[in-house]
C-alpha positions, 0 to 999 in steps of 0.5 A, a space after each residue: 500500500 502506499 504510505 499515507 499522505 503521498 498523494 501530489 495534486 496539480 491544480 487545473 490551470 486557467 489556460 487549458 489542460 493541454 497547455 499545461 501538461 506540455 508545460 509540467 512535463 518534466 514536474 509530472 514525470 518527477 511526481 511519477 518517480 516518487 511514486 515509483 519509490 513508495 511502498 507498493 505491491 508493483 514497482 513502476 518502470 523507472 523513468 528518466 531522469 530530466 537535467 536540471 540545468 541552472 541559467 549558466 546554460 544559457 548565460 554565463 554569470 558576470 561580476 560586472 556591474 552594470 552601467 548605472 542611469 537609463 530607463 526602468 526596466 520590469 521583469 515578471 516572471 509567472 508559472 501556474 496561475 500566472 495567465 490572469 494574475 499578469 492580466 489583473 497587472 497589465 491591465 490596470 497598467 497607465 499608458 506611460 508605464 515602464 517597459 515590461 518584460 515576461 517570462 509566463 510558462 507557456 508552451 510554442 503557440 500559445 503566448 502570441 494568443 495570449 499576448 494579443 489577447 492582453 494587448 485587446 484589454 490594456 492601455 500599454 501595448 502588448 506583443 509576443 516578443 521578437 528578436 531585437 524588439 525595443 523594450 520601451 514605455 507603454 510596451 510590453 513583451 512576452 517571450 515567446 514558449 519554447 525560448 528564452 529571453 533575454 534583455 540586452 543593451 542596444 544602440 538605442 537602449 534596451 532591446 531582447 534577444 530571443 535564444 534557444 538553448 536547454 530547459 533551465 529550472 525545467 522551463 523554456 522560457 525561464 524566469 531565472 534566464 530573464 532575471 539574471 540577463 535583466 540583473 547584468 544588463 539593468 542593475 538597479 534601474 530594474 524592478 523583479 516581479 516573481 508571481 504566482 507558480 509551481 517550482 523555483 524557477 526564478 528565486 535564484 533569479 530574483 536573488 541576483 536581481 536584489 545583489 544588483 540592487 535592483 527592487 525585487 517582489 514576490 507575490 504573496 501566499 493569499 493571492 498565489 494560485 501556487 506559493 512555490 516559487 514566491 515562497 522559494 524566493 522568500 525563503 532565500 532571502 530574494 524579495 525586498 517586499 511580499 505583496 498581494 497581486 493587487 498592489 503589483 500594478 502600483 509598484 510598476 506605476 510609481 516607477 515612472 
């Protein structure tokens, strides 16, 4: 018999079963490997193991500190329930508010539905990134499922880059990738948002944002449809402030 308690839920996400299976694959498999381990009359197949690679893979860390003054950058990154609590933000968000970039947990073919869709409610602009796009004011951009996004600093300011390469933190588009390329390329003139989700993706992140003095945020349990990555970047230490969903817009706005 199995022991009591080892049972793992997944809740039904806001943007389809089928999204979100494609999304957790690597999280369903580690769930059936620890049923695989625990007491029962039959021993499941072993599963492969799935690397679990940190953003060095895409992006090598740097001691560098970056070029103080120029715009407010934001960086936000989301899992699990994290489809409407980007909406509550960006659509309550001025015309004129700082550029945004996001890293949602989404698979290829589903962000430029979903960007449009935000773009139809909101004031600022909002569009599934591409590679060289300007992040500016009134505009934001959401990497694209299946790559990786990354902020660099271009002739006329910040622009992205769109990059393939190996899952980070299991995820592809990661949180951790955005966040350490806004750290090195922003310092402290970004803010870092980590919403609601499944996992740690982006509490390392998070972290190196708030050691390049950036403002760092985590959502807080009331309002998390998940707690696991808010609360793995709060427990490291990575937040400079726990908030609820509704006063991540404010946070944004005051930054003008």
């Amino acid at each position: 018999a199995l022991e009591e308690g080892a049972v793992d839920i997944i809740l039904k996400p806001q943007m389809g079963v089928r999204a979100f299976l494609e999304e957790t694959a690597a999280q369903l498999a580690d769930t059936i490997r620890a049923a695989a381990s625990a007491r029962v009359r039959k021993r499941l197949p072993q599963l492969p193991v799935t690397p679990r690679h940190s953003a060095d893979v895409v992006l090598k860390p740097s001691l560098a500190r970056a070029a103080s003054g120029g715009e407010t950058i934001v960086a936000i990154g989301a899992s699990t329930g994290g489809t409407e609590a980007l909406r509550t933000i960006v659509e309550t968000l001025p015309a004129d508010s700082p550029g945004v970039v996001i890293v949602q947990h989404m698979p290829e073919g589903f962000t430029n539905a979903f960007a449009k869709r935000l773009d139809s409610l909101s004031a600022v602009s909002v569009k599934e990134a591409q590679d060289g796009d300007i992040v500016a004011r009134g505009r934001v951009l959401i990497a694209p499922g299946g790559r990786h996004l990354l902020v660099r600093r271009g002739a006329n300011g910040y622009c992205v880059s769109i990059v393939d390469g190996p899952m980070v933190s299991r995820h592809r588009p990661s949180v951790d990738v955005l966040f350490r390329s806004v750290a090195q390329t922003c310092g402290a003139n970004a803010i870092g948002i980590l919403l609601t989700g499944m996992g740690d993706d982006g509490a390392a992140g998070l972290g190196e944002l708030q050691a390049a003095g950036a403002l760092t945020v985590a959502q807080d349990e009331a309002t998390s449809v998940v707690f696991g990555m808010p609360k793995e970047a709060i427990a490291r230490g990575a937040a400079t402030q726990v908030l609820p969903l509704g006063a991540m817009a404010s946070v944004i706005a005051r930054a003008r």
